[in-house]
Every structure is written in structure tokens, then in C-alpha cells.
C-alpha positions as semicolon CSV with decimal commas, in nm:
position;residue;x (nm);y (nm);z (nm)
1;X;-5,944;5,395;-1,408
2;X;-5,811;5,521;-1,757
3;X;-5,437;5,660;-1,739
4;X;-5,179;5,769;-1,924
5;X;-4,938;5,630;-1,689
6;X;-4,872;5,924;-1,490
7;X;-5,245;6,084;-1,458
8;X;-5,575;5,915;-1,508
9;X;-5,868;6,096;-1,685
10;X;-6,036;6,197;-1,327
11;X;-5,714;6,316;-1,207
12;X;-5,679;6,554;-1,525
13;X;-6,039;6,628;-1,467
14;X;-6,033;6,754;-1,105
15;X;-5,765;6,953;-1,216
16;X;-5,915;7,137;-1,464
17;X;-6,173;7,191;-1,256
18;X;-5,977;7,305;-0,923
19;X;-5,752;7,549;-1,227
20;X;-5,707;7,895;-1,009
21;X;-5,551;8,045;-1,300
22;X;-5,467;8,053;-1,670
23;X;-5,142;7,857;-1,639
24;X;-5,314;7,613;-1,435
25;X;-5,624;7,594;-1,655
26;X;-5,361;7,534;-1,946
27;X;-5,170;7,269;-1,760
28;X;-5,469;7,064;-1,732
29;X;-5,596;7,071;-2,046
30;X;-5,219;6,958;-2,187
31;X;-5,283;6,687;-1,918
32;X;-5,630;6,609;-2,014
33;X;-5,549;6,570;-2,401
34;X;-5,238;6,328;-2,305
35;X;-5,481;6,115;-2,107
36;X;-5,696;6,106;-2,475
37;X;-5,455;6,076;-2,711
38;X;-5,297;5,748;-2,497
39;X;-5,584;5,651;-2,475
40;X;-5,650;5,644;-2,861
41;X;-5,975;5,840;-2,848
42;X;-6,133;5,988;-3,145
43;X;-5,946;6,293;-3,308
44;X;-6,269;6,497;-3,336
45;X;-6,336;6,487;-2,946
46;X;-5,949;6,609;-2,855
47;X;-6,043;6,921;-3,159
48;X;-6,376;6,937;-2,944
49;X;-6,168;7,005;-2,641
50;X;-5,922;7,273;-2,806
51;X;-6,204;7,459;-2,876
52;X;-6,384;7,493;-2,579
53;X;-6,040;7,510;-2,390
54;X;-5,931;7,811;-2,619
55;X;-6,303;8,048;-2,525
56;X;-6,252;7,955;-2,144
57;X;-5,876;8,030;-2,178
58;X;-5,988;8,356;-2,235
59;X;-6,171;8,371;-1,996
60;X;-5,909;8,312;-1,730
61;X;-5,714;8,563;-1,876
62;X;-5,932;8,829;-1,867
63;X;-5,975;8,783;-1,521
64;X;-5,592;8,729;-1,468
65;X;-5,563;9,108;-1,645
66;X;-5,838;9,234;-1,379
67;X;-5,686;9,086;-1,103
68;X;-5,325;9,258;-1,182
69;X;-5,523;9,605;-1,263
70;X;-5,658;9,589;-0,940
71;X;-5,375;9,479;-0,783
72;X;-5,163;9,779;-0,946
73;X;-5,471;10,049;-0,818
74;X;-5,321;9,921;-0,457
């Protein structure tokens, strides 16, 4: 399995796919991108990746910010 030496690309994966949260989407797309860039692959694909990462980073904070406004209603 590919690995940075600490995580391998499925473990960064199934993180970023278990992420609950903003921080924890955040975490594993730092994680994913260390796995890529020690792994030497093309610059292009890790840009590919901020991009997506930033529109579903959004994402997860929007629904952070409904969560809390709901939370506050209580």
C-alpha cells in the first residue's frame, strides 16, 4: 500500500470519507495531500484536490453553522 510513512493513501481516504465535521474534513485532506506529495504525484492532481476540497469545505461549514443555530434555538 502507498504511505507516507505514517498514513497510507486508503487510510487518508477512509478518513475523508468517515470526516463528521469541517475540522475533520480538513485534517484529512492535509493528510491526503502529504500521502501525494511523498509520493511525488503530479502537481496538477494535488491543485485538483484543493479545489474540490475548498467547495465541499463549504459545505461542512454551512452545516456546522446550522447545527450551532439549532443548537442555540434549544
Amino acid at each position: 500500500m502507498f504511505s507516507n510513512g505514517d498514513l497510507t493513501i486508503r487510510e487518508a481516504a477512509e478518513q475523508l470519507l468517515k470526516a463528521q465535521d469541517e475540522t475533520g474534513f480538513k485534517i484529512a485532506i492535509r493528510d491526503l495531500k502529504r500521502c501525494f506529495k511523498q509520493l511525488e504525484i503530479k502537481s496538477e492532481y494535488l491543485m485538483e484536490i484543493e479545489r474540490r476540497a475548498y467547495y465541499l469545505s463549504n459545505e461542512y461549514s454551512e452545516k456546522d453553522t446550522r447545527e450551532q443555530m439549532q443548537s442555540a434555538k434549544h
